[in-house]
C-alpha positions as CSV (number, residue, x, y, z in Angstrom):
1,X,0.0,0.0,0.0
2,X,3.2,2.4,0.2
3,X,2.9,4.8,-1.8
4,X,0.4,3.9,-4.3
5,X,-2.8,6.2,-4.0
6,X,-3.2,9.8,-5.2
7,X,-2.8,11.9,-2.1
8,X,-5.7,13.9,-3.4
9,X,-7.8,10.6,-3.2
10,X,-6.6,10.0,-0.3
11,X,-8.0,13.0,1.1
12,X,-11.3,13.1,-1.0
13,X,-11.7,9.1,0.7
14,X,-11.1,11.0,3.9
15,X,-13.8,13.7,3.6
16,X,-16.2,11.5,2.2
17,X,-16.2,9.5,5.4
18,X,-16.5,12.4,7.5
19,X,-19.7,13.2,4.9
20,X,-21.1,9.9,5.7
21,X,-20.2,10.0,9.6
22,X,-22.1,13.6,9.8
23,X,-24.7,12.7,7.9
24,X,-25.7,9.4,9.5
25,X,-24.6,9.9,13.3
26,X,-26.0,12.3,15.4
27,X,-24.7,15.7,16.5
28,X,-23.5,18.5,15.1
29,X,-22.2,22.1,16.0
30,X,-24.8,25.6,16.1
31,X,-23.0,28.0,13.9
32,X,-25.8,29.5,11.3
33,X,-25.0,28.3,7.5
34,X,-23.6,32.0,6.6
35,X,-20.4,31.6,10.1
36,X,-19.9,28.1,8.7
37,X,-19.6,28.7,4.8
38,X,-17.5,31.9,5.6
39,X,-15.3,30.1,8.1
40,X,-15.0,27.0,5.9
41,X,-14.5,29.0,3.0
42,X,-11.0,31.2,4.6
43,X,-9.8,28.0,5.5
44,X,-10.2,26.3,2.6
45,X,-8.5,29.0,0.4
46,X,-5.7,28.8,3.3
47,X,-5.5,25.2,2.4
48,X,-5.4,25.6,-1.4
49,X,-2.8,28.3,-0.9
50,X,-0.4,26.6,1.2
51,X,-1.2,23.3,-1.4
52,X,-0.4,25.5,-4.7
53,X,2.9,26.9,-3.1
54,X,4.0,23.8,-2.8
55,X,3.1,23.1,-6.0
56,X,4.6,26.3,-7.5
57,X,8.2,25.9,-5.6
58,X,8.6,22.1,-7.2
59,X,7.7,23.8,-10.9
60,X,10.3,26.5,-10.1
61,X,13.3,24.1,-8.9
62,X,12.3,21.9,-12.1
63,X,11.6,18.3,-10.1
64,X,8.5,16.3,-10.3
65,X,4.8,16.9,-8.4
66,X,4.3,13.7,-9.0
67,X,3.7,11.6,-5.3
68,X,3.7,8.6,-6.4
69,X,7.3,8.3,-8.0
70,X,9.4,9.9,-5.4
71,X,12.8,8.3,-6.9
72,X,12.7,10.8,-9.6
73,X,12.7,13.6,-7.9
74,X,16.0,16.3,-9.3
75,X,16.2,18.5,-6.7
76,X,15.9,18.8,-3.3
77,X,13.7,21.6,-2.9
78,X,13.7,23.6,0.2
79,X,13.4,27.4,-0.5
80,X,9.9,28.9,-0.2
81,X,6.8,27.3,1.6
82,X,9.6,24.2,2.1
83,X,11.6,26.3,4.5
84,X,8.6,26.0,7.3
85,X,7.1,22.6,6.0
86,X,8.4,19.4,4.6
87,X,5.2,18.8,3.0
88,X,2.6,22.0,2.1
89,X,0.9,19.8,-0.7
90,X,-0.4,17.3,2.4
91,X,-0.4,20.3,4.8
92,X,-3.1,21.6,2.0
93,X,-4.9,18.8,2.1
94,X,-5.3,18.3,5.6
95,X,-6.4,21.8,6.0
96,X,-9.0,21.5,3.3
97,X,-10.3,18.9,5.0
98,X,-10.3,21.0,8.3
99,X,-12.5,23.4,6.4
100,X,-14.7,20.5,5.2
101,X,-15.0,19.8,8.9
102,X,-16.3,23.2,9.7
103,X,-18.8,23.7,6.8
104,X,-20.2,19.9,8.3
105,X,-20.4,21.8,12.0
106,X,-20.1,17.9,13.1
107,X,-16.7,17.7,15.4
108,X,-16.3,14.2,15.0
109,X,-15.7,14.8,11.3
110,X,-12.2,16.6,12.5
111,X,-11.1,12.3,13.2
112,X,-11.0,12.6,9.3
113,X,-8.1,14.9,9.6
114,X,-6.5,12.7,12.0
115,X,-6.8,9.8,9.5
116,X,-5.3,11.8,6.9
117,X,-2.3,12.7,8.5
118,X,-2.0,9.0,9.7
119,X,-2.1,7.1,7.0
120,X,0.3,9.9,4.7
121,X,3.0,10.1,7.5
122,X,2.4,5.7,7.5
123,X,2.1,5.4,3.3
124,X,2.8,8.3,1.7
125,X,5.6,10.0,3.9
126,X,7.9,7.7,4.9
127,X,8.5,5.8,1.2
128,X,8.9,9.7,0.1
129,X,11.4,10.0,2.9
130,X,13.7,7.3,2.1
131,X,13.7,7.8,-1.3
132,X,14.9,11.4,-1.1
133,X,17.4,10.2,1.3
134,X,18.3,7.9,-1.0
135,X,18.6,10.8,-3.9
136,X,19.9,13.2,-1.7
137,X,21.4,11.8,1.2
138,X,23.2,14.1,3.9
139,X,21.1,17.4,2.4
140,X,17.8,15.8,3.0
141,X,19.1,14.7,6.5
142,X,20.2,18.0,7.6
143,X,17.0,19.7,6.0
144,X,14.6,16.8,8.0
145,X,16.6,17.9,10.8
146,X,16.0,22.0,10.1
147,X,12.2,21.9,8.9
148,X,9.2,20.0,10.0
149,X,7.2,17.2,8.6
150,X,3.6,19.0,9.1
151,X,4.4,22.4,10.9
């Protein structure tokens, strides 16, 4: 299972269950529909922001987006959004899915988050991780050891 589904599924699987879970079990949060779009709605474009810089500082160094093939990465990129997070394309995510959360106004739905970051640091992050070590070696060392996984 390393490494071998689409973060963005990954997170879309993640928010559907919280979807499902809010839907079908009881509870939720009261915040009227206009607090909770608006409040779902900065964090979202947080998310996406954070997400697209990533995205943005791997087109600028010239390496690959692409998640699932790690070994061909070109560059060890660590300028930018990378200098306060080893991952802003999952940090994205994750915060997406935070405002996801909100717009529900179902608290439990925030366990979806929780599963997100699980299962990327479990199969997603780690099989990144020793593939760039393996490209990169002592730099990616030193910059695991200077910048966060998350925040």
């Amino acid at each position: 299972m390393d490494n071998r589904i689409p973060p963005p599924l990954v997170a879309t699987l993640f928010g559907l269950l919280a979807w499902l879970a809010a839907r079908y079990l009881p509870g939720s949060l009261v915040l009227t529909m206009e607090w909770r779009v608006g409040l779902a709605l900065i964090v979202m474009l947080a998310g996406v922001a954070i997400c697209l810089a990533g995205v943005f500082s791997f087109r600028r160094a010239r390496t690959t987006v692409n998640p699932l093939k790690p070994e061909t990465a070109s560059a060890l990129v660590s300028s930018g959004v990378y200098r306060y997070t080893r991952n802003p394309m999952y940090l994205g995510f994750a915060t997406v899915l935070v405002a996801w959360s909100i717009f529900l106004a179902w608290p439990p739905a925030l366990l979806g988050v929780l599963g997100f970051v699980v299962y990327m640091n479990r199969f997603q992050i780690g099989p990144e991780e020793r593939a760039l070590a393996s490209l990169f070696g002592s730099d990616f060392s030193q910059y695991c050891r200077q910048v966060r996984r998350w925040l």
